[in-house]
C-alpha positions in Angstrom: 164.2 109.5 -59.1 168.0 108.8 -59.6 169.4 106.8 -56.4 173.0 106.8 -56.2 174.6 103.4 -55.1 177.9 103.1 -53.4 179.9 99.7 -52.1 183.2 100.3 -50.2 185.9 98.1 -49.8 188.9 98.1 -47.9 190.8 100.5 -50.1 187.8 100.5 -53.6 184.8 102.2 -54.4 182.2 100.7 -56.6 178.9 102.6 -57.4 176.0 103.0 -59.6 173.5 105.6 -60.6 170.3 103.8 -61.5 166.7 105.8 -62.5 163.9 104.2 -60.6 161.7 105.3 -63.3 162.9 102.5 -65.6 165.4 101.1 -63.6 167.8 101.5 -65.9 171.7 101.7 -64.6 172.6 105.0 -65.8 176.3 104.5 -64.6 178.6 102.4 -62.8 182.2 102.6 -61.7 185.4 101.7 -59.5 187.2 103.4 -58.0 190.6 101.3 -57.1 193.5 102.0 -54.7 192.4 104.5 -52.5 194.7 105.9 -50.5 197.7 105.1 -52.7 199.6 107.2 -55.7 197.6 105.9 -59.0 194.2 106.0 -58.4 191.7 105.1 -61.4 188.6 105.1 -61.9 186.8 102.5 -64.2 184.1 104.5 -65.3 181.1 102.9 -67.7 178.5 105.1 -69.3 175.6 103.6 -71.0 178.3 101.1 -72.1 181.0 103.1 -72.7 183.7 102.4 -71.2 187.2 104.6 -70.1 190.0 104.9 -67.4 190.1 108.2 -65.4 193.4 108.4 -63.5 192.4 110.9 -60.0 194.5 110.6 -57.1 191.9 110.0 -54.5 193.7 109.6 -50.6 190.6 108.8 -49.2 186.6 107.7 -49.3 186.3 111.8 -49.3 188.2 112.7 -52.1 186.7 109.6 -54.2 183.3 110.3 -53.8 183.6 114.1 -54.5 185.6 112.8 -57.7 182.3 110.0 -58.1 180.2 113.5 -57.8 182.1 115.4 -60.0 182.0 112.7 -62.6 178.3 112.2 -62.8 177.8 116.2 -63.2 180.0 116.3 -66.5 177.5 117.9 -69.2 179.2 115.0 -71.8 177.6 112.2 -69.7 174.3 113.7 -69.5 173.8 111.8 -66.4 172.7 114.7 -64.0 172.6 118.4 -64.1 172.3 118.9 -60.5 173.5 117.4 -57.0 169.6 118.0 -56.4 168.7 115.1 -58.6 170.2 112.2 -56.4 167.4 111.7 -54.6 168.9 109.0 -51.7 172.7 107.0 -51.5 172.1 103.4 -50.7 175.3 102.1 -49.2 175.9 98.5 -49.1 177.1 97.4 -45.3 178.1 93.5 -44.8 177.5 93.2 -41.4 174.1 94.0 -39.4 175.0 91.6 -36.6 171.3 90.5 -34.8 170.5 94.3 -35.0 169.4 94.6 -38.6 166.5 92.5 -40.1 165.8 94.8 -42.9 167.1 98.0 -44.5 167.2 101.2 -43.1 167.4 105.0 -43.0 170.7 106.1 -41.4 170.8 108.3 -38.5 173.9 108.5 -35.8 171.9 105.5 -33.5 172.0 103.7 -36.5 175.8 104.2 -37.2 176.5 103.6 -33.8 174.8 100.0 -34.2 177.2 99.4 -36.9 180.1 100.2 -35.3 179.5 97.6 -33.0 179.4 95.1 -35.5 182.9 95.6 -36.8 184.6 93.1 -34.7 182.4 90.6 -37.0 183.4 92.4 -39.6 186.9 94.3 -39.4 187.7 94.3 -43.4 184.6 95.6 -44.5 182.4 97.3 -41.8 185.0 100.0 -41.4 185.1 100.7 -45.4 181.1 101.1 -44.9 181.2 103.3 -41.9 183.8 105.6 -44.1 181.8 105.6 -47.6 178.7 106.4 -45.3 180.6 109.7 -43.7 182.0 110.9 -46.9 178.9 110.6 -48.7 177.1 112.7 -45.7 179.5 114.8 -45.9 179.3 115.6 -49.9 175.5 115.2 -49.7 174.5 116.4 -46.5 171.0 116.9 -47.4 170.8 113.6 -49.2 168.4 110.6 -47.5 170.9 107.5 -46.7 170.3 104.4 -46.4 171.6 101.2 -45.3 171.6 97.6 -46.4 172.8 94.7 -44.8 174.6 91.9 -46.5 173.5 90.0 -43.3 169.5 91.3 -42.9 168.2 88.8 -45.5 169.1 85.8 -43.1 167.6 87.2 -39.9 165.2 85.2 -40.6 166.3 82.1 -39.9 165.2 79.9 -36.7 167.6 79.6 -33.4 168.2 75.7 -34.5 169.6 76.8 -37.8 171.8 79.6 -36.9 173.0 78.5 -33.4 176.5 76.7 -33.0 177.2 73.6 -30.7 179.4 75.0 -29.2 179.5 76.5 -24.8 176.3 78.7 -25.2 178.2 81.7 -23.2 180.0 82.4 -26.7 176.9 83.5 -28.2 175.9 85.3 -25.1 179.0 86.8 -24.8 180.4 87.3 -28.4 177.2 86.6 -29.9 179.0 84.0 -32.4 176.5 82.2 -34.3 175.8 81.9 -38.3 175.0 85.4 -40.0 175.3 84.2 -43.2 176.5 86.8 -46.1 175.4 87.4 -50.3 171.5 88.2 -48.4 170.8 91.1 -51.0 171.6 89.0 -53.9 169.8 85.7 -52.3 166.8 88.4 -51.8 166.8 89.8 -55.3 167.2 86.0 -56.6 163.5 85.2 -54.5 161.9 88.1 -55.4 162.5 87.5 -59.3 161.3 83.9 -59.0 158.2 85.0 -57.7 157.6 86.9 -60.6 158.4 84.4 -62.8 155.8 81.9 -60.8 153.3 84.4 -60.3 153.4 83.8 -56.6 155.3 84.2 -53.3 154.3 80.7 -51.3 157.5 78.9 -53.1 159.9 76.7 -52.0 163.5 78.1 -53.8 166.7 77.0 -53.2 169.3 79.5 -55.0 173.4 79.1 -55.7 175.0 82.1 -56.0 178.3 81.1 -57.1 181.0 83.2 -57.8 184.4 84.0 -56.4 182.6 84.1 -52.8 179.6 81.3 -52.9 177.2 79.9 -50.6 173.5 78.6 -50.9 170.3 79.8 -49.5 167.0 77.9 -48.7 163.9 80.1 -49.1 160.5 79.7 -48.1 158.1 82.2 -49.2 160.6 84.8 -50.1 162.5 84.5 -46.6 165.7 83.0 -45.6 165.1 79.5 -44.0 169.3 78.5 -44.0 172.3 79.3 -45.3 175.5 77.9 -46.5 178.4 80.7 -45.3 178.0 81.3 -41.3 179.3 83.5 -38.9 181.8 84.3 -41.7 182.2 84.2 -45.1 184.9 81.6 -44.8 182.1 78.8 -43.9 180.3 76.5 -46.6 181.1 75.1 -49.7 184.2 75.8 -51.2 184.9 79.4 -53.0 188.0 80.9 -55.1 190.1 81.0 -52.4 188.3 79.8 -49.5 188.2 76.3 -47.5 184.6 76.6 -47.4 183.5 74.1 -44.3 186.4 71.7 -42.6 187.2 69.6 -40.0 187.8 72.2 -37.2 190.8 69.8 -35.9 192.7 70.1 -39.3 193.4 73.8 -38.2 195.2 73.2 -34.7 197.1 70.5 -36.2 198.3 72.9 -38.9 199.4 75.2 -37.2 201.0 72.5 -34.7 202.6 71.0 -37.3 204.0 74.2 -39.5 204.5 76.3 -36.1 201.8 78.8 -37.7 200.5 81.4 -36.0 196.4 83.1 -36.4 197.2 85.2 -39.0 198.9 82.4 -40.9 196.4 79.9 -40.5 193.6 83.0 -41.7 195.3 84.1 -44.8 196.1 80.1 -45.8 192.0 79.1 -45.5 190.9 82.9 -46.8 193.3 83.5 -49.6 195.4 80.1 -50.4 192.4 77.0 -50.3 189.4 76.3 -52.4 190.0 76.0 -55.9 193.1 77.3 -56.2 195.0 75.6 -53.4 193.8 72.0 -54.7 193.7 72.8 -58.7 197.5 74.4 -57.9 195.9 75.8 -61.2 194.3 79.1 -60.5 192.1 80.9 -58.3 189.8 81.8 -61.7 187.1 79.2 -62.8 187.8 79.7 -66.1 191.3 78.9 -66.0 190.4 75.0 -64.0 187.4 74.7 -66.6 190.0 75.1 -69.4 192.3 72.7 -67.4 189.4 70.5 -67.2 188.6 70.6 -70.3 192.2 69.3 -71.0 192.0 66.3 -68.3 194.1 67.4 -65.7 193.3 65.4 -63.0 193.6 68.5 -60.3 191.3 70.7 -61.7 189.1 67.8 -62.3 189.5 66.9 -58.8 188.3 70.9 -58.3 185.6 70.9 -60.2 184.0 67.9 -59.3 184.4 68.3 -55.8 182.9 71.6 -55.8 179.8 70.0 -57.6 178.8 67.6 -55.5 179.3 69.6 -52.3 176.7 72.3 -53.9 175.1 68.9 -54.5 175.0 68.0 -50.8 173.7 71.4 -49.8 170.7 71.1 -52.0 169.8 67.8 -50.5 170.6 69.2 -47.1 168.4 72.2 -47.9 165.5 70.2 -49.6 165.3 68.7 -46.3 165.0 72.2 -44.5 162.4 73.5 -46.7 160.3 70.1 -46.5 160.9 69.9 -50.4 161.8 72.1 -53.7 159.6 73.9 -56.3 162.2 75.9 -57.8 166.3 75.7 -58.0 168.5 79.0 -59.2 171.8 79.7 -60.1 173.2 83.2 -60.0 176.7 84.5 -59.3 179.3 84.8 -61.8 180.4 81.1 -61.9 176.1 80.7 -61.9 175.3 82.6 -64.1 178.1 81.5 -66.7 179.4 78.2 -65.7 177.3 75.6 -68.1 179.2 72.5 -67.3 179.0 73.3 -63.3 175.3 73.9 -63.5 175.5 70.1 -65.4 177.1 68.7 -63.0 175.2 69.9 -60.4 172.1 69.4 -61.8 173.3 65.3 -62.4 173.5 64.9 -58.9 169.7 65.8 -58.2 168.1 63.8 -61.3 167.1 61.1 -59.0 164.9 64.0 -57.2 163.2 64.7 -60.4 165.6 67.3 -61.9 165.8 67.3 -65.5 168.1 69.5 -67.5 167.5 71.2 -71.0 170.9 70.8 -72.3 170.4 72.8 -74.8 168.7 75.2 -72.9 171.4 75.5 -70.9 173.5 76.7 -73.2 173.4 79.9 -72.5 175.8 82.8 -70.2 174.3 85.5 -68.2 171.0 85.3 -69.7 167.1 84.9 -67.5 166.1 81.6 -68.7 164.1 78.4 -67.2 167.1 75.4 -68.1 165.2 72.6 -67.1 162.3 70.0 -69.0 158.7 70.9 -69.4 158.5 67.2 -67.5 161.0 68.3 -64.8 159.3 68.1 -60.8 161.8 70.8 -60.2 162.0 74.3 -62.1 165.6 75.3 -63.1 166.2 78.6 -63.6 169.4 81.0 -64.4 168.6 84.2 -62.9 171.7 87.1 -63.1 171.9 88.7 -60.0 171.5 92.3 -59.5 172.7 93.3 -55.9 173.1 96.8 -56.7 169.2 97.4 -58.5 168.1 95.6 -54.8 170.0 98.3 -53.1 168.7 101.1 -54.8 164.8 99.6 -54.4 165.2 99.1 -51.0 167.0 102.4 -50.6 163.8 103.8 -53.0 160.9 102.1 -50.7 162.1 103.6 -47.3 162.3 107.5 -48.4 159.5 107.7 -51.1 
């Protein structure tokens, strides 16, 4: 069975075919600019890789385009509409509602439609990828899964915020926490990897957007990112978790208004608005690397709060068996898994070095002797998707 993939943004389209026989990822793409005069389309076959240029003004006319791609006899992808057997649609926000993935019907779209005042960027974009894609495939199984769902898990004293009670009655603010498909995927693979399930994982998925996730036999104990994205340790962009106080006395202080103040922490802080350098990790690790004191500043920083959560988290889970990094920074980012890793030798972690030399690759980068297994595991949101999507219509 093929199972079609699609992830909508605010004004992008990303999706992926993937066979379920093999899981292989027939064919990915994105779609960017929708809506505006010069669309593209990033298309990669089997690893081959072009540009398609398609004016697409809205989720509508890019998914037909998505359709009509995938049924080109060149790609030998599909011959027939008939072989997508179900579209998995990623949605960030389930709200308390969702605990798990599910089949979409118009009860379930009305649930998440009430969600979107948790999340207006992206919950809309879902809501429209979802009615194009009924549209185009009307006889097509859909299914939903939540960014959030993954976390639902977590106990009332982890995910409740001391703050009056009546604005989680009312408003139903509390933590949500967010990357739950790829934290999910992350405990599912370890537990391969160990040969069992009763494991005590703590995983980093760092990347652009980052946060941390304690796991206790392959469900969500706590969570680094909260009732938004914006909370835990520091990302690309964002603050990451503050001193509540320091935003009314900005905006006092620079007569800013709440717009201000939300693009400044979203899309002006983390590492970019201390290295001054760049919002790209690559960029501050090259600075780094050259002993500019900013991006030093950065980059240790960032380290020893991921640090902090671990030991916060180690706590949570009444110890560790196994620690993960995934993301794109994870995945990738040698030196930050080093100087993570430093931090948590006097727990018992002990790094291969030379084992950890390595970018994007499955490996275990820590000592036969080490009390704590390290491992790099890439993350694969969408292959989670499409075997959730898989398990509810087969």
């Amino acid at each position: 069975m093929k199972i079609l993939v699609l992830n909508c943004g605010s004004s992008s389209l990303k999706f992926q075919l993937i066979n379920m026989d093999n899981n292989e990822r027939m064919a990915k793409g994105n779609f960017e600019r929708i809506g505006g005069m010069k669309t593209t389309l990033k298309l990669n076959v089997r690893g081959n890789k072009e540009e398609l240029l398609h004016i697409a003004r809205d989720y509508d006319e890019a998914i037909s385009f998505v359709l009509e791609v995938l049924l080109k006899p060149e790609y030998d992808l599909i011959k027939s509409l008939d072989e997508i057997g179900a579209v998995g649609h990623r949605i960030v926000h389930g709200g308390e509602m969702f605990s798990q993935s599910v089949l979409i019907d118009d009860e379930v779209i009305e649930e998440i439609e009430k969600c979107i005042d948790l999340a207006p960027l992206h919950n809309p974009a879902g809501l429209a990828g979802i009615k194009a894609a009924k549209n185009a495939l009307p006889n097509v199984p859909m299914v939903a899964v939540f960014d959030t769902a993954f976390h639902q898990t977590m106990d009332p004293k982890a995910y409740v915020y001391q703050i009056p009670y009546r604005y989680y009655t009312s408003y139903k603010i509390r933590k949500y926490g967010f990357h739950g498909t790829s934290h999910k995927y992350v405990a599912t693979r370890v537990s391969e990897l160990e040969g069992k399930a009763d494991l005590k994982v703590i995983n980093c998925h760092l990347g652009q957007g980052a946060s941390i996730c304690a796991i206790k036999d392959g469900k969500s104990v706590d969570t680094s990112m909260g009732l938004t994205p914006l909370a835990g340790i520091p990302m690309a962009t964002r603050c990451g978790d503050i001193d509540p106080a320091i935003i009314p006395y900005i905006m006092k202080r620079d007569n800013l208004g709440p717009e201000d103040i939300e693009e400044i922490l979203n899309k002006q802080a983390g590492a970019w608005g201390v290295s001054g350098v760049s919002s790209d990790y690559k960029d501050i690790e090259d600075g780094y690397m050259m002993g500019d004191q900013r991006s030093i500043l950065t980059l240790d920083s960032q380290a020893y709060k991921v640090a902090q959560y671990i030991g916060q988290y180690m706590i949570s889970l009444g110890g560790l068996d196994v620690l993960t990094f995934a993301g794109g920074v994870g995945e990738n980012g040698i030196e930050t898994r080093e100087r993570v890793c430093k931090y948590l030798e006097p727990f018992g972690v002990k790094l291969d070095l030379e084992a950890n030399k390595i970018r994007g690759k499955e490996k275990c980068i820590s000592t036969e002797d080490s009390k704590i297994k390290v491992y790099v595991i890439p993350t694969n949101e969408e292959l989670m998707i499409a075997k959730d999507t898989f398990d509810l219509i087969k």
